[in-house]
N, C-alpha and C positions, 0 to 999 in steps of 0.2 A: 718839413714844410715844402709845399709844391712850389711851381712857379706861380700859377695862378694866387698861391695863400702870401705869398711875400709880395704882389704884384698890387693885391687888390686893394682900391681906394687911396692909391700913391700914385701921384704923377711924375715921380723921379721915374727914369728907368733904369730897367733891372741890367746888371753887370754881371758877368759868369765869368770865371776866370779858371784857368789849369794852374793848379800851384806845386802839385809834384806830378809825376809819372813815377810809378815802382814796378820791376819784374815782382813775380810772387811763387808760389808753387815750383820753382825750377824754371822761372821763363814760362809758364803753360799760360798764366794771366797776367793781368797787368794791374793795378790798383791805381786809380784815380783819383784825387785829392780836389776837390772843387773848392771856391767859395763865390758865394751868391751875397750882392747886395744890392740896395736902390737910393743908399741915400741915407733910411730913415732905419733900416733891419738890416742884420749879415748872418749868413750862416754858413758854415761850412759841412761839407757832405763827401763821402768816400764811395766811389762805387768801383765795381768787379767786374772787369771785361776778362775778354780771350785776347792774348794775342794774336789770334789769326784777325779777332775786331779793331783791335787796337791797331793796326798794318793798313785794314780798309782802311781807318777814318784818317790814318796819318795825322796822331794827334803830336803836340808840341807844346809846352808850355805856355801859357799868356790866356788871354783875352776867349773866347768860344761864342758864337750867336747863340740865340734859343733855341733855334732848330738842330745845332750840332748836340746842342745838352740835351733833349730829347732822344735823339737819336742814341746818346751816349745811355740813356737811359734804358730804353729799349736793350740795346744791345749790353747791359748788364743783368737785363731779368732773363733771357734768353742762354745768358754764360749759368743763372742760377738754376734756371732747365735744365740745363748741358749736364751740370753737377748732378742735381737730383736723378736724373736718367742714367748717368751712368751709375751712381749707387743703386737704382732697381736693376739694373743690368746685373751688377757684381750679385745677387741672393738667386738671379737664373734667368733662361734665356725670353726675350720677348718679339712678339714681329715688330712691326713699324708703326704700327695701329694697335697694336694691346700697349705698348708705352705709351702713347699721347693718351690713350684713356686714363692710364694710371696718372700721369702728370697733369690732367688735367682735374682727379680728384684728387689733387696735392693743393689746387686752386690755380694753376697755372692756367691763361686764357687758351681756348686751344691753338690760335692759330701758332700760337709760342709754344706748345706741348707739341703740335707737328712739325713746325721746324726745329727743334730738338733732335726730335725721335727720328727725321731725316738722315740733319746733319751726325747726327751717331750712325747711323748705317752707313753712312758715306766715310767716316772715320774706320769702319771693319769691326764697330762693335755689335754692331747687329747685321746677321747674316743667312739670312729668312729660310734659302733652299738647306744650307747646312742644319740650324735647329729645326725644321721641320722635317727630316732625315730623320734625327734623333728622336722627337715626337713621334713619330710612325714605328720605332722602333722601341719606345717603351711601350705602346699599345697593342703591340702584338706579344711583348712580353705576356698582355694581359689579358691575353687571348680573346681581342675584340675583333669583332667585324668591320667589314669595308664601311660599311654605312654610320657604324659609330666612329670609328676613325675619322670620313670625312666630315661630319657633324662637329666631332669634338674640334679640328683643325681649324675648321671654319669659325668656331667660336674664339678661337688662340687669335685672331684675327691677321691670318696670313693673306699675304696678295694675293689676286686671282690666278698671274702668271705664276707664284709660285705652286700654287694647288693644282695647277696642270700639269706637275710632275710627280701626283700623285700617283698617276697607274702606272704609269713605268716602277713605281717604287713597292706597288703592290702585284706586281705583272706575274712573278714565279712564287708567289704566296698561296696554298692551298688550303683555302677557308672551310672547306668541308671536314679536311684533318685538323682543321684547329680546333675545329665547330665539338669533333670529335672528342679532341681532347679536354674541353671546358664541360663535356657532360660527366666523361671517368671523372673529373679533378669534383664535380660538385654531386655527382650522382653516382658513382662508380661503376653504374650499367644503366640500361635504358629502363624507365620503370614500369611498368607491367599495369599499373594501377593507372585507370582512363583520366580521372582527374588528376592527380601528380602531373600524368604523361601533357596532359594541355597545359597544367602551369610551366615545366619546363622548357614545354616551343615558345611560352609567350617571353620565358625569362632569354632565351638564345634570342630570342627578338629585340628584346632590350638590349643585347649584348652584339646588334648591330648584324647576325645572321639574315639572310635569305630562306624562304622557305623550302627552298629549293638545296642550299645549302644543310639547312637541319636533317631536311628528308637522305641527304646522301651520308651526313653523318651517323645518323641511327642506322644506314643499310651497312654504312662500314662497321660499326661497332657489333650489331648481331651476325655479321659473318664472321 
């Protein structure tokens, strides 16, 4: 029952009360014990903060306005983002903006999915230039090109300033011997037959080469 549903068509008015405070998790949150009346209905209701929220509001036992129990409210769906985000976090890594998308198809409203997915990065569980390191480095396991790389990055949804430290991270990386090695790995030599030879510049294309790139890799490879 909202405030609005216990409010409506009574002219008592509504009473909120703090009837316990609990540590929970080890101290990480705080458990809230309400009860709501006006007179004519009562209900009582538990919600889940952070302690670091439960510090802001300097809550205390007794009495609360409406506007603190909203706020209390808020700041319990924001602790069940906080939760949710970190379990997407623990299955692998995310930027800052690929989690709020996720928690927001969890149902979370986004402006509560990005400050979530903030307040995690501010905590050091999301660490954008670090996993984007590694991301760069499983793709060239996969012997992609510059162009699919930064394609696929840009889709991980990394910051802008982070993806400005992409060429530094691709500066001493030599795409034409990669380029070289994804034709031995799928072709074993360059193929000789006109059509083959066009489908595989268009597949090295998909696979983020320069044509410029392909042409020096087949000059390496028949020398």
């Amino acid at each position: 029952m909202t405030i609005d549903q216990i409010t409506y068509g009574v002219t008592s008015p509504l009473a909120i009360t703090i009837r316990a405070l609990r540590a929970q998790h080890e101290g990480a949150e705080m458990l809230v014990q309400l009860l709501l009346e006006n007179g004519e209905h009562q209900e009582q209701k538990s919600l889940v903060i952070t302690t670091e929220q439960y510090c802001e509001f300097n809550l205390t036992r007794g009495p609360i306005t409406e506007e603190t129990y909203e706020k209390i409210e808020e700041a319990a769906e924001l602790c069940r983002a906080l939760r949710s985000g970190e379990s997407l976090l623990s299955y692998g890594a995310n930027s800052v903006q690929a989690l709020t998308r996720k928690l927001v198809g969890k149902g979370y409203k986004r402006e509560v999915a990005a400050e979530a997915a903030e307040r995690l990065a501010g905590y050091g569980f999301i660490d954008e230039a670090r996993d984007m390191k590694r991301e760069v480095e499983k793709c060239l396991r996969k012997l992609w090109g510059s162009k699919r790389i930064s394609a696929h990055l840009w889709s991980r949804g990394y910051a802008t300033e982070t993806m400005q430290c992409l060429s530094d991270l691709l500066e001493d990386v030599d795409f034409s011997q990669n380029c070289a090695l994804l034709i031995q790995k799928h072709y074993g030599e360059v193929p000789t037959d006109p059509d083959e030879h066009r489908r595989m510049i268009a597949s090295l294309s998909r696979y983020g080469y320069s044509i410029g790139e392909i042409r020096d890799a087949i000059h390496l490879l028949r020398k």
